[in-house]
N, C-alpha and C positions, 0 to 999 in steps of 0.2 A: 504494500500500500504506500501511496504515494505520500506523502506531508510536503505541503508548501510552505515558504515564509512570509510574513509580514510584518512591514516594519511599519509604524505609525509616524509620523512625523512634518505634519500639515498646518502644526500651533505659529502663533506668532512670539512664541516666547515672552509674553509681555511681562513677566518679574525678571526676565533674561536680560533684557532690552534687544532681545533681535532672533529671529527664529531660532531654532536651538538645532536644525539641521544645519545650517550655515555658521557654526560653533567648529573652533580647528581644536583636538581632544588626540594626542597633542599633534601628529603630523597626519592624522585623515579631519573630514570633516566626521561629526559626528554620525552623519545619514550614511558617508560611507562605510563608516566604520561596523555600523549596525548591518548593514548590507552585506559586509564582509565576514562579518560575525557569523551568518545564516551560511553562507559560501564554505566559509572553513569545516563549517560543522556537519558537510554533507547536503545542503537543502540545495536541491536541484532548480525551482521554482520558486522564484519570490516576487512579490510585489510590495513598492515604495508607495506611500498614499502622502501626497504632495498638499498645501492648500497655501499660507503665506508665501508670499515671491517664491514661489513654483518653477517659474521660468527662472529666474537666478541659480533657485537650488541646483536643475538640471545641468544650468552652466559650470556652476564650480564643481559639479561632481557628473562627469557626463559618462562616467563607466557604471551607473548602477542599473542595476534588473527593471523590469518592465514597471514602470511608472501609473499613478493616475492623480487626477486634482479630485480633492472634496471640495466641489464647490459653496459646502456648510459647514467647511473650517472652522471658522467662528461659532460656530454651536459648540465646539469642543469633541475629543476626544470619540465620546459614541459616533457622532457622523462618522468620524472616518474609520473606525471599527466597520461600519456597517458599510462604507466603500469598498475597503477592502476585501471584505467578505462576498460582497457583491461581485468584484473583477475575479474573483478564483472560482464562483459558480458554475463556469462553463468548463474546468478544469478536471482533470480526472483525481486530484486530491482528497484524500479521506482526511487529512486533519490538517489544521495551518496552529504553525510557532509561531506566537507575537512576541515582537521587540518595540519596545518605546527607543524612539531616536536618543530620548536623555539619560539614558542607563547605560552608560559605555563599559562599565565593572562587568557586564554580562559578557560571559567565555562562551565559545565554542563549546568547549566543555560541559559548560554547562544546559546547551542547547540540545548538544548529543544525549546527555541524560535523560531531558526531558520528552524530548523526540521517539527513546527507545521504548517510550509507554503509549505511543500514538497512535489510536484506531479509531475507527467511523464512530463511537460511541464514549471515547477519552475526554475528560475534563481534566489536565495535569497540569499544575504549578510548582516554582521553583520553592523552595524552601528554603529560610536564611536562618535559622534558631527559631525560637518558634512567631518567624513572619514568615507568610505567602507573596511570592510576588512572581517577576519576570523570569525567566519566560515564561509565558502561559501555551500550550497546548488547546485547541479547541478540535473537538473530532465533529466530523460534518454532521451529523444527527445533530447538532447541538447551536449549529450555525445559525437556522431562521430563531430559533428563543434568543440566541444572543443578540441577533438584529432586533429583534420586539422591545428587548427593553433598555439597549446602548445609547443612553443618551447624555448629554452635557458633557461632564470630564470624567463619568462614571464608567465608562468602556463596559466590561460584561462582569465589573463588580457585584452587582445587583445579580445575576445571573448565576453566579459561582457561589454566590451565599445559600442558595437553595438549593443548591443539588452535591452530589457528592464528588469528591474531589481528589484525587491522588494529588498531594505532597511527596515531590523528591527534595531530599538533600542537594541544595548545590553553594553553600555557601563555604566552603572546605576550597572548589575551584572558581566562585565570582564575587561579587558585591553588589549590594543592593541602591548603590550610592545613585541618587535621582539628583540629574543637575540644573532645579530651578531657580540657582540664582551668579551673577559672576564667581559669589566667594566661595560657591562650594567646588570651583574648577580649581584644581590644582597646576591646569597647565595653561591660566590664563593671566 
């Protein structure tokens, strides 16, 4: 079975000041870096869900996997969960690995973990001590509920709290570190 990837990364960064894909973390941008992250880890199929300066991000980073604009960026987060979701419908994928563009601590390694739990019917999250977070795993049974209720900066929060969940260990090979604002980049 197949598993695709996606990477989320459509915000305008505004506690950033400037989208957080267009962010250098420390020699890729961060959008590529999270691209490359899926690539290293095996993911044959990924998609980028593009929305502030969309056309800039492509310029500076013009080696990434198959793109698309949420053109409801600005609603946050769930739109573009449910974009991406959307462009992998036609796809032979049974599960998609999601990456937030601001988590660059997230390994290969850690992808591969989560990925090796991934079927048509998997809800899998990474596990940091006892927090859940990236990568998440969605197995495609599971895709149109997470579209129904992805909304605002909630992604399939709301979604994952109600159903059952595999937690793996990945905090041993990643980090959970989210980078919403300059001071938490250490390579800025």
């Amino acid at each position: 079975m197949e598993t695709a990837g996606l990477v989320l990364a459509a915000g305008e960064g505004r506690r950033y000041g400037m989208p957080k894909a267009l962010i250098p973390y420390p020699e890729r941008l961060l959008v590529q870096r999270a691209a490359d992250t899926l690539a290293e880890a095996g993911v044959a199929r990924s998609v980028v869900v593009l929305g502030a300066q969309a056309e800039r991000v492509r310029a500076a980073a013009p080696g990434l996997p198959a793109t698309v604009v949420n053109p409801q960026w600005r609603t946050g987060l769930g739109s573009s969960l449910r974009a991406g979701l959307a462009a992998l419908e036609a796809t032979p994928a049974g599960a998609v690995v999601v990456l937030l563009v601001d988590m660059p601590g997230v390994t290969a390694e850690a992808v591969r973990r989560v990925v090796s739990y991934a079927q048509e019917s998997a809800l899998v999250m990474g596990g940091y001590g006892d927090r859940r977070g990236h990568p998440v795993v969605l197995g495609r049974a599971h895709w149109a509920g997470v579209r129904a209720v992805a909304t605002g900066d909630s992604g399939a929060r709301a979604y994952l709290r109600t159903h059952a969940v595999r937690v793996v260990p990945v905090g041993d090979v990643a980090d959970d570190l989210d980078l919403d604002v300059p001071e938490l980049n250490p390579h800025a």
